[in-house]
C-alpha positions as CSV (number, residue, x, y, z in Angstrom):
1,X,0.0,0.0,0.0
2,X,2.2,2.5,-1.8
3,X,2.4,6.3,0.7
4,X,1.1,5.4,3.8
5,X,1.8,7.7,6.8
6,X,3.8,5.3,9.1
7,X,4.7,6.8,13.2
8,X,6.8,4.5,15.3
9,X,7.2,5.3,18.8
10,X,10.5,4.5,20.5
11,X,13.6,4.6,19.0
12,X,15.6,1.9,20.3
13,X,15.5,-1.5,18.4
14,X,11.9,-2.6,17.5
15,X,10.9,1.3,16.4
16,X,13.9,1.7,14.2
17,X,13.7,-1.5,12.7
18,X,10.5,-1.1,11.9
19,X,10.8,2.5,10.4
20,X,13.5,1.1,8.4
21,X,12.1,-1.5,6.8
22,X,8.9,0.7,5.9
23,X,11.1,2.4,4.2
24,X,12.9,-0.1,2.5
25,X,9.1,-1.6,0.9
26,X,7.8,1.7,0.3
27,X,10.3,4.7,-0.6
28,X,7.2,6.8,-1.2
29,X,5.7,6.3,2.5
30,X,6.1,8.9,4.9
31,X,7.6,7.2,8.4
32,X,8.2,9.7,11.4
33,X,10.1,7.9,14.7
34,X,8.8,9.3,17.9
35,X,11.9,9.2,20.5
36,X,11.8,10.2,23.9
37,X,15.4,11.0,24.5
38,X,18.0,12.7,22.3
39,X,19.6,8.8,21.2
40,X,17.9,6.9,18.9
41,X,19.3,3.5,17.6
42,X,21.6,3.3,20.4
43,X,23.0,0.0,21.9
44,X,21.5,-0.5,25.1
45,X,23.3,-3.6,25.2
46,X,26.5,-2.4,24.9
47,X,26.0,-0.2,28.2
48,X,28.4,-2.3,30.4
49,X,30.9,-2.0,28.0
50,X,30.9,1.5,27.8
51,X,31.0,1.5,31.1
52,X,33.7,-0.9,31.5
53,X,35.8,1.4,29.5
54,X,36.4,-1.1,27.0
55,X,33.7,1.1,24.4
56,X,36.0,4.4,24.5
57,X,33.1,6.7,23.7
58,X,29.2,6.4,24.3
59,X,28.5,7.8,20.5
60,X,30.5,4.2,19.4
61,X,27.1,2.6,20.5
62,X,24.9,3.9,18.2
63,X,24.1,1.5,15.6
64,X,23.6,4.3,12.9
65,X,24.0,8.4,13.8
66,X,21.1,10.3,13.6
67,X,22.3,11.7,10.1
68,X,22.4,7.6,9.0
69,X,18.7,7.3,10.1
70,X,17.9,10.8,8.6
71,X,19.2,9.6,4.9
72,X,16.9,6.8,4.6
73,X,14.2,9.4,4.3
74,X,12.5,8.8,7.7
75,X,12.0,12.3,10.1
76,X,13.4,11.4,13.5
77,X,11.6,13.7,16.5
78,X,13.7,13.4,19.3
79,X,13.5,14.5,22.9
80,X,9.7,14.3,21.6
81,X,7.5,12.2,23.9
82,X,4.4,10.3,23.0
83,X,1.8,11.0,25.1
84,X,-1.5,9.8,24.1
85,X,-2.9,7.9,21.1
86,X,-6.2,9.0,19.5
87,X,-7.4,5.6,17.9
88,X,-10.3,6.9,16.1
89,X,-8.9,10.2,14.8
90,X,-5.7,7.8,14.1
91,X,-3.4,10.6,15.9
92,X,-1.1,10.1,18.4
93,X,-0.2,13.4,20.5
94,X,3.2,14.3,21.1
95,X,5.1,17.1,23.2
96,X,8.5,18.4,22.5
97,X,11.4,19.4,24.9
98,X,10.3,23.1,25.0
99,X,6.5,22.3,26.3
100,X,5.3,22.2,22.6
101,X,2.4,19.8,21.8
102,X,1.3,18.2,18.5
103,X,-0.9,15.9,16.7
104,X,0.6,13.6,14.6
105,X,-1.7,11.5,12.2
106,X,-1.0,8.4,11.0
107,X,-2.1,5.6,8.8
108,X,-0.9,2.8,11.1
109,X,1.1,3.2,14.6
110,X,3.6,1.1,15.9
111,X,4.6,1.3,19.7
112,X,7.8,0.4,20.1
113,X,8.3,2.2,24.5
114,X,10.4,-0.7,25.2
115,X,10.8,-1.2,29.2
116,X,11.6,0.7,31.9
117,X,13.4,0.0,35.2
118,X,12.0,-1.4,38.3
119,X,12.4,0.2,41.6
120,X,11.4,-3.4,43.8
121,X,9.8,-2.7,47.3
122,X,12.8,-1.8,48.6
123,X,13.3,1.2,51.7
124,X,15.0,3.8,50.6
125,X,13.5,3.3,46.5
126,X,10.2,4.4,46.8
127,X,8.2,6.8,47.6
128,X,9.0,10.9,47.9
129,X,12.4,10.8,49.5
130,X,13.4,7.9,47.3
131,X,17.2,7.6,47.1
132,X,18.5,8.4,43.3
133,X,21.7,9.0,41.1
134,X,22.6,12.0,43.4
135,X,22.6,9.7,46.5
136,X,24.6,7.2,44.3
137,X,21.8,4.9,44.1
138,X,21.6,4.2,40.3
139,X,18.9,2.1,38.0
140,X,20.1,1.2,34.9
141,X,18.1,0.9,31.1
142,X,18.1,4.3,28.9
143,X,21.4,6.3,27.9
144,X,20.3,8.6,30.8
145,X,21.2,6.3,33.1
146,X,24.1,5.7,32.0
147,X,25.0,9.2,31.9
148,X,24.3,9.6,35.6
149,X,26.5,6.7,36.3
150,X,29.7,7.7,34.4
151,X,29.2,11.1,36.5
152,X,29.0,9.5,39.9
153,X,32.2,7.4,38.6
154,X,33.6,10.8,37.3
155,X,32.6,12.9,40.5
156,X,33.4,10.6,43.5
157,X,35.5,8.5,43.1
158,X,33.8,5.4,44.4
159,X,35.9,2.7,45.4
160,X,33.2,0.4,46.3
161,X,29.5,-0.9,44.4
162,X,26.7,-3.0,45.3
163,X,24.9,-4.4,41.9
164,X,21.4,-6.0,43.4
165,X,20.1,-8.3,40.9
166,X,22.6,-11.1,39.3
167,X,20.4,-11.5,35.7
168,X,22.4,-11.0,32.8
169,X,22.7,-6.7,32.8
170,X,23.5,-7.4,36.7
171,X,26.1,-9.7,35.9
172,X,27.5,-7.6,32.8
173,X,27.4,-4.3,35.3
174,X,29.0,-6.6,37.9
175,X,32.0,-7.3,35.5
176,X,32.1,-3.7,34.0
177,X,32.8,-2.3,37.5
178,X,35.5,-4.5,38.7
179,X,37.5,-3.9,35.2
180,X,37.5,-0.1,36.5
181,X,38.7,-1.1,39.6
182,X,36.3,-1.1,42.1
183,X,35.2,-3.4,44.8
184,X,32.0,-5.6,43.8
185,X,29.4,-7.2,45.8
186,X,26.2,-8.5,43.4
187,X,23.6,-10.0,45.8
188,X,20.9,-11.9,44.5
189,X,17.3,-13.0,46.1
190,X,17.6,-16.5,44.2
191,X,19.8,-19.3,45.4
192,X,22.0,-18.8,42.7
193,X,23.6,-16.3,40.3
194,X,22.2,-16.1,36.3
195,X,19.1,-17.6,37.1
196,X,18.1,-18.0,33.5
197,X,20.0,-21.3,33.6
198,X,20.2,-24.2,36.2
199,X,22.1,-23.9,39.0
200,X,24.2,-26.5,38.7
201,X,25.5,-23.7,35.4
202,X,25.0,-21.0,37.8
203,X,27.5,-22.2,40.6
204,X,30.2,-22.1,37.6
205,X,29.3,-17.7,37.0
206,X,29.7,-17.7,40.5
207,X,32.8,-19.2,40.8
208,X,34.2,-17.1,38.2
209,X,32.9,-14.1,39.8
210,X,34.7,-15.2,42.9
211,X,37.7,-15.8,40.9
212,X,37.7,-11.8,39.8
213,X,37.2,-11.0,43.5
214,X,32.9,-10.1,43.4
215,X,31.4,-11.2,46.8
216,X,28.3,-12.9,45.7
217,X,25.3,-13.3,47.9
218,X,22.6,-15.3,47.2
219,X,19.1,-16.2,48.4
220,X,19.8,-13.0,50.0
221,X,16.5,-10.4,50.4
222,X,17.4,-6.5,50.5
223,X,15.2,-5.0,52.6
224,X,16.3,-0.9,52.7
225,X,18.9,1.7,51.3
226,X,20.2,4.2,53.4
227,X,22.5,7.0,53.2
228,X,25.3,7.5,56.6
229,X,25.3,11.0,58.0
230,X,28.6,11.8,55.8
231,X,26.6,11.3,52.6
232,X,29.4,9.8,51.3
233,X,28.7,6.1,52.2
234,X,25.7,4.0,51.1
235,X,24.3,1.2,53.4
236,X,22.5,-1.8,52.1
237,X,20.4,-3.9,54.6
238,X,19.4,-7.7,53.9
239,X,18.5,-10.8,55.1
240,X,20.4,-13.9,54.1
241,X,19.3,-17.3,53.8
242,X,19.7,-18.0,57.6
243,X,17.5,-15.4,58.4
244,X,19.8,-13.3,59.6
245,X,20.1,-9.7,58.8
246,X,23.3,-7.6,57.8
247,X,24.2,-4.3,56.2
248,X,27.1,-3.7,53.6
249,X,28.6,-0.2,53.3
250,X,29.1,1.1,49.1
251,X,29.7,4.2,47.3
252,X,27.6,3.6,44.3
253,X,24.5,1.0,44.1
254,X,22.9,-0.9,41.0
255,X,19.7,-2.1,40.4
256,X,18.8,-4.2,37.9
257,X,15.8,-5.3,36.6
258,X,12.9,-4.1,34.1
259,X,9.0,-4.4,32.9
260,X,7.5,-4.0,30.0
261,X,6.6,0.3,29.3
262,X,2.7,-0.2,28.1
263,X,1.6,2.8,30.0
264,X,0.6,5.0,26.9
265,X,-1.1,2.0,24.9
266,X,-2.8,0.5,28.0
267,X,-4.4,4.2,28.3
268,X,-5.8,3.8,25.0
269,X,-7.3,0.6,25.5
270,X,-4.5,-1.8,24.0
271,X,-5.3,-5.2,25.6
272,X,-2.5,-6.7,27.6
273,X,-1.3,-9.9,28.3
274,X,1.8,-12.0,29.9
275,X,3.7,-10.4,32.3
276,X,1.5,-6.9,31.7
277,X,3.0,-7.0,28.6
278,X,1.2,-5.7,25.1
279,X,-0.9,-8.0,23.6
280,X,-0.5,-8.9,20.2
281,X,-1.1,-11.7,17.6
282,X,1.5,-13.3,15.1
283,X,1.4,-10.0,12.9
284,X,2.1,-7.8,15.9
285,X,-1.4,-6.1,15.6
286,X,-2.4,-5.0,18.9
287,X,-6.2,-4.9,20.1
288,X,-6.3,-1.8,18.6
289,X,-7.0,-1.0,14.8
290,X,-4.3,0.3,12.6
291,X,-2.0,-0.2,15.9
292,X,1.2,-2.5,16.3
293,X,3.4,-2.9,19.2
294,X,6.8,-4.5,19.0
295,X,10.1,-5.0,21.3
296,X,10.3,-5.0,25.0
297,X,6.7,-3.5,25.3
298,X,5.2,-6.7,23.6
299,X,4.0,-10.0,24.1
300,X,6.1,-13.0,22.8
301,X,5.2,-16.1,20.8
302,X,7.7,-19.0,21.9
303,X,7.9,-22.0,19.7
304,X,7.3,-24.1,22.6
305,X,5.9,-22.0,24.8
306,X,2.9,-19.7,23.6
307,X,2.9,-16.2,24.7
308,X,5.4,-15.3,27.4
309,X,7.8,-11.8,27.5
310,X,11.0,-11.9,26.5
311,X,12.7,-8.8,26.4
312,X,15.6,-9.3,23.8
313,X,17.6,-7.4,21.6
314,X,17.1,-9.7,18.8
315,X,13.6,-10.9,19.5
316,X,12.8,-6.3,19.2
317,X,14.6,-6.5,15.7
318,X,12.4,-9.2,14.3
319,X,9.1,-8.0,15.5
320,X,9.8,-4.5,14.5
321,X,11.0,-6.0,11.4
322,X,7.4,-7.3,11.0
323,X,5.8,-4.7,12.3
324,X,7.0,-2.3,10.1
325,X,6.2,-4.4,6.7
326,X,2.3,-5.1,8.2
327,X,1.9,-1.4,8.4
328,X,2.2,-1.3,5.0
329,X,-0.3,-3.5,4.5
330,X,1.9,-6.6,4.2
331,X,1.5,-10.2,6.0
332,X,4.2,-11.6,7.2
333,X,4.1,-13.3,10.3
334,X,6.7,-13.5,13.6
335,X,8.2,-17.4,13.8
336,X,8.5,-17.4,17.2
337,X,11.4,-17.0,19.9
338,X,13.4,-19.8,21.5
339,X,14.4,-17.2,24.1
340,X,18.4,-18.4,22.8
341,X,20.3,-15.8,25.2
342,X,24.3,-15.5,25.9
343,X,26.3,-13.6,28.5
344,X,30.1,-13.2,28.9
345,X,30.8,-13.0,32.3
346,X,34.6,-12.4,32.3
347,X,36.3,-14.9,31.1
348,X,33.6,-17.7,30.7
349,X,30.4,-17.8,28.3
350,X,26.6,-18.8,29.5
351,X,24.0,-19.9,26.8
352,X,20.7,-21.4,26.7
353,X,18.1,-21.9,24.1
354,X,14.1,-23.5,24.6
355,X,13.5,-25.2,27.7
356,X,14.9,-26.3,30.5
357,X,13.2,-29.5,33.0
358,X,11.2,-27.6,35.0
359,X,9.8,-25.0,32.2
360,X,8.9,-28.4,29.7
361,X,7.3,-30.4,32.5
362,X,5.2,-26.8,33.0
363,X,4.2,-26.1,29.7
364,X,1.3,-28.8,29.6
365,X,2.1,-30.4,26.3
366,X,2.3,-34.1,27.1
367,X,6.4,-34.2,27.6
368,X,8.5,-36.3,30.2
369,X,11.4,-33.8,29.9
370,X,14.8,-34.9,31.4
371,X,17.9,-33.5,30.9
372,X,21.5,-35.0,30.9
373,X,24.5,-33.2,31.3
374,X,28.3,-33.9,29.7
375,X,31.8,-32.2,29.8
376,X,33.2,-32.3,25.8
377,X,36.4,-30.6,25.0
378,X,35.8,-27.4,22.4
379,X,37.7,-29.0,20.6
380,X,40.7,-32.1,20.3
381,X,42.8,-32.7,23.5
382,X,46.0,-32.8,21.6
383,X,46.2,-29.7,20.5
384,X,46.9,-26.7,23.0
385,X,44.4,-24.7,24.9
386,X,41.3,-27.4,25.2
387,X,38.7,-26.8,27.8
388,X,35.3,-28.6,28.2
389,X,31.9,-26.8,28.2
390,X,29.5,-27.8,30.6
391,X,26.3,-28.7,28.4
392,X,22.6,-29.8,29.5
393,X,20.7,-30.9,26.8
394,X,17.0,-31.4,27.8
395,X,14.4,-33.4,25.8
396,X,11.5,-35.4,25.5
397,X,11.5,-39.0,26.7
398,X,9.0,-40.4,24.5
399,X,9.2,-38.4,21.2
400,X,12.6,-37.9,21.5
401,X,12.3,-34.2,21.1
402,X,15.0,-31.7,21.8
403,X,13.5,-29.3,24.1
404,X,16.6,-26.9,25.3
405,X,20.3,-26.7,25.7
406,X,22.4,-25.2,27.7
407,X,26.4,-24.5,28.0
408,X,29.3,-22.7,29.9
409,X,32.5,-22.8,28.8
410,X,35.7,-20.3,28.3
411,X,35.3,-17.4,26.1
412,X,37.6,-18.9,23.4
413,X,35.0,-22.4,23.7
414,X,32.5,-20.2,20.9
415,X,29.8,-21.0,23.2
416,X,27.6,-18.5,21.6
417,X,27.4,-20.3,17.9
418,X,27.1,-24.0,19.9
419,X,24.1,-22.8,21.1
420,X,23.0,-21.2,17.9
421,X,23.3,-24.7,16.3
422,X,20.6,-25.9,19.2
423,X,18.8,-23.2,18.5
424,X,18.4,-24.1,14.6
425,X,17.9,-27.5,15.8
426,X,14.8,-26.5,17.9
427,X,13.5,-24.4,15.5
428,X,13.0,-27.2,13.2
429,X,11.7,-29.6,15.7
430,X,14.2,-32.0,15.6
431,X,14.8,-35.1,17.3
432,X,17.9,-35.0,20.2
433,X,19.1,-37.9,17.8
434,X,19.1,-36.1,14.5
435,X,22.1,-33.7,16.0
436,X,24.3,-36.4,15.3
437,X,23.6,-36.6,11.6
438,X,24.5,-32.6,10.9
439,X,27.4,-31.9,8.6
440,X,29.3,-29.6,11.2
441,X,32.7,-28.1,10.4
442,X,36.2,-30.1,12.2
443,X,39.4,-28.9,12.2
444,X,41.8,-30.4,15.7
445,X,42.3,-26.9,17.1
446,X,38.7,-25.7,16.8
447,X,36.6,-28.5,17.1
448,X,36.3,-32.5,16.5
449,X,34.6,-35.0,14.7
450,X,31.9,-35.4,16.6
451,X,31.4,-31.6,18.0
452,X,31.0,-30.9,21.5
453,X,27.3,-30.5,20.5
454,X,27.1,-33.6,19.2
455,X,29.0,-35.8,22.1
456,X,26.2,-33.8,24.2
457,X,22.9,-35.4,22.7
458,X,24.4,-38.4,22.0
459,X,24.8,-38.6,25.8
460,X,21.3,-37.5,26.3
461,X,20.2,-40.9,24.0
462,X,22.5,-42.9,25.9
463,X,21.6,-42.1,29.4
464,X,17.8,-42.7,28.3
465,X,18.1,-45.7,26.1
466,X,16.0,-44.7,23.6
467,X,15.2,-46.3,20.2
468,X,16.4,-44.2,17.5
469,X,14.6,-46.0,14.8
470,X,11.0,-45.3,16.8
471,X,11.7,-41.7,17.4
472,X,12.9,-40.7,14.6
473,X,10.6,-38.0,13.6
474,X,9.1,-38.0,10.1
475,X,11.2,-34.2,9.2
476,X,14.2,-36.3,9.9
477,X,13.8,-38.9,7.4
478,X,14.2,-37.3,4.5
479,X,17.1,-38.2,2.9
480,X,18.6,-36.2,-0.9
481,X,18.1,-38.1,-3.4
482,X,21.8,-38.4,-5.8
C-alpha cells in the first residue's frame, strides 16, 4: 500500500527497525520515529561495555547516527515524547522538549516504548524521599542512566558498588565495574547467580565471579537503602538465607531489573497480556485497529511455549522487522522466539536456548522432559588450549524431542554459535538424535569429529536408552536423493 503515513514510537531497536524496513518496501511512505530521548538507535546492550571502559566513547554505540537514520528518508523527532494515542482520529499526540504539543496523524502506529526499570519494594527506592543517582543509588536501562553513572564514577570516586540483581545486565554491570577497579558485591534473592539457567550452570558464573574478587550473595532479600550522615557512604540492609540480617557499606549502588513500558497503549485501551505486557497476535497487531506494538513492550510467541515476555535485543529486531512491513499493509508473520540468550561474564560464556526441565514439564504439552548433562572438549585434546563446556541438553523422553540446551565454557570455547546450532535444531523440531547426523565443520584446534554439541545429545540418548529407529521423527527422514 504505496504512501502510507507510518509513526513509530520509541527509538531503540523494535521502532527503528520497523521504520527502516517501511522504508525499505515503500520509498514513497512517509515514516516519522517518535523518540523520547536525544539517542535513537543506540546500543543498550552495549552499556556495560561503555561503562567498563572497553567502548572508549558512548557515540561508538549507536548502531547508525542520527544523520544515517535521517538519509533513509525517515523524520526522527527526538526529545519528543508520546503522550496519548487517538485511535479513532488515528493521531497520536506528542510534546517536544520546550513544552510544545502536537498531533501527529497516521495511517498505522507502531509502539515500540520498550521497558523501563524497576524500583522493587525496597526502603530507601520508593516513595517521595526515594534515594537516586545523586545519593549514588543508580537504575540502569536508557542512555540517561548511563550518563548519571559515568558522573558518579567521574565525581566521586567510588571505590566500592553494590549491583542487586545477578540476571544477565546485573552480571555484565558486575563485571564492567570491577574492570574499573572497584570493589564488587552483586547480591541476588535467588539461590544462585544467572538464574536464566540451572544452578548446577549457575554455581560455575559464581565461581568465576569469585575468581575476579565479586562477593556474591545469594538467596539474600534486600530489605532498605540508606545514606550514613557523611553522605558519602551507602548502606544496604538484607536478610540472608539464615535469616539473619546484615548491612554492607558502598559508594555507588545498582539495580537491575525491568517491565514492559505499556503505559501509553494500555491508556488507549490496548489489551494486555503476559507479564502486563502488550498483547498482540502473530502479525504484531495490537487490540487496537491500525495499531502495532513490538520490542520489550510486547508480548512474545515461543515456539514451545505460547505467549510469554521476553525482552531481547534480537527478538525487538524481528518484530519490528514485521511490524513495520504489516503497516504497509503486508502479512508476514513473527516465527516465534526460542528465548536463545548469551552472556560473557569475564572470562567464561553462558547460553541457553528452549526449555529447561522444570519450564517443559510446566508447559502442559504431554512431555516427560529430562535432561543429561556432559563435559566435551571445544575441541581435540592434543592440540593446545582445550577446555570442556558444561552442556545440559533437555528433551522429550518419549518423542525424543529436543526441548533446550544449555552450556558454559571459556570465552575462546565459541559458546555462543554451539548454542545457535541448538537453537536451529529447535527451531526445526528435531529429534535429540538427529544432532548427530548434521554436517558440522572439524578442524583439531577448533573443534572435533563429533562436536561438543554432538557428544552432548548423544549422551542424552544414551543415558535414556532410547530407540532411535521409533523416534525418529518423520522431518528427519528425508534423505537427498543423488
Amino acid at each position: 500500500m504505496a504512501g502510507r503515513s507510518i509513526v513509530a514510537i520509541g527509538g531503540s531497536d523494535a521502532g527503528i527497525s520497523a521504520a527502516l524496513r517501511a522504508r525499505e518496501l515503500d520509498p514513497d511512505s512517509e515514516v516519522t520515529v517518535v523518540v523520547a530521548d536525544a539517542y535513537p538507535n543506540f546500543s543498550i546492550c552495549g552499556i556495560p561495555y561503555y561503562v567498563s571502559g572497553e567502548v572508549s566513547h558512548w557515540s561508538d554505540l549507536a548502531h547508525r547516527t542520527l544523520a544515517d537514520l535521517k538519509a533513509t528518508g525517515m523524520q526522527v523527532r527526538t526529545d519528543t515524547l508520546a503522550t496519548g494515542i487517538d485511535v479513532a482520529g488515528k493521531r497520536l499526540a506528542v510534546r517536544d522538549a520546550d513544552g510544545r504539543t502536537q498531533e501527529l496523524p497516521y495511517d498505522a502506529l507502531i509502539v515500540g516504548t520498550g521497558a523501563v526499570s524497576v524500583r522493587p519494594p525496597i526502603e530507601g527506592l520508593t516513595g517521595p524521599d526515594a534515594l537516586g543517582p545523586a545519593d549514588g543509588v543508580h537504575l540502569l536501562h536508557s542512555m540517561g542512566d548511563t550518563f548519571q553513572i559515568m558522573q558518579t564514577l567521574a565525581a566521586r570516586h567510588p571505590k566500592s558498588a553494590i549491583v542487586i540483581g545477578a540476571g544477565y545486565i546485573g552480571l555484565e554491570m558486575a563485571e564492567a565495574l570491577t574492570t574499573r577497579g572497584l570493589t564488587v558485591t552483586q547480591i541476588e534473592a535467588l539461590p544462585e547467580v544467572l538464574p536464566t539457567v540451572d544452578a548446577e550452570l549457575g554455581a560455575l558464573v559464581r565461581a568465576e565471579l569469585d575468581h575476579h574478587g565479586v562477593e556474591v550473595l545469594t538467596s539474600t532479600q534486600v530489605t532498605a537503602i540508606t545514606r550514613d550522615a557523611s553522605g558519602q557512604l551507602l548502606r544496604v540492609r538484607a536478610t540472608g538465607p539464615t535469616g539473619k540480617t546484615f548491612t554492607r557499606g558502598a559508594e555507588l549502588v545498582l539495580v537491575v531489573g525491568v517491565r514492559p513500558d505499556t503505559t501509553l497503549a494500555a491508556a488507549a485501551g490496548a489489551r494486555l497480556g503476559v507479564r502486563g505486557a502488550i498483547e498482540v497476535d502473530e502479525y504484531m497487531r495490537t487490540s487496537l485497529p491500525d495499531v502495532y506494538a513490538a520490542g520489550d513492550c510486547a508480548a512474545t510467541h515461543h515456539r514451545l511455549l505460547g505467549k510469554t515476555w521476553l525482552p531481547l535485543g534480537t527478538t525487538a529486531h524481528k518484530q519490528g522487522r514485521i511490524a513495520g512491513e504489516n503497516a504497509l499493509g503486508g502479512h508476514r508473520w513473527f516465527a516465534g522466539s526460542l528465548g536463545t540468550q548469551v552472556v560473557k561474564v569475564f572470562d567464561l560464556v553462558a547460553a541457553r536456548t528452549g526449555l529447561r526441565d522444570h519450564e517443559a514439564a510446566a508447559a502442559d504439552r504431554g512431555w516427560s522432559p529430562a535432561t543429561t548433562a556432559s563435559r566435551p572438549d571445544d575441541h581435540k585434546a592434543y592440540y593446545p588450549g582445550a577446555t570442556p563446556i558444561a552442556i545440559r541438553v533437555t528433551g522429550d523422553t518419549e518423542s525424543g524431542l529436543l526441548l533446550g540446551a544449555q552450556l558454559v565454557g571459556r570465552r575462546s570455547a565459541e559458546v555462543s554459535k554451539r548454542v545457535d546450532t541448538y537453537a536451529t535444531a529447535l527451531f526445526h523440531a528435531m529429534p535429540v538424535d538427529a544432532l548427530s547426523e548434521l554436517d558440522l565443520s572439524y578442524t583439531p584446534p577448533l573443534g572435533s569429529p563429533w562436536d561438543a554439541v554432538q557428544v552432548a545429545a548423544q549422551a542424552w540418548m544414551t543415558e535414556h536408552h532410547l530407540d532411535v529407529q521409533v523416534l525418529r521423527l518423520p522431518s528427519a527422514d528425508a534423505r537427498i536423493q543423488l
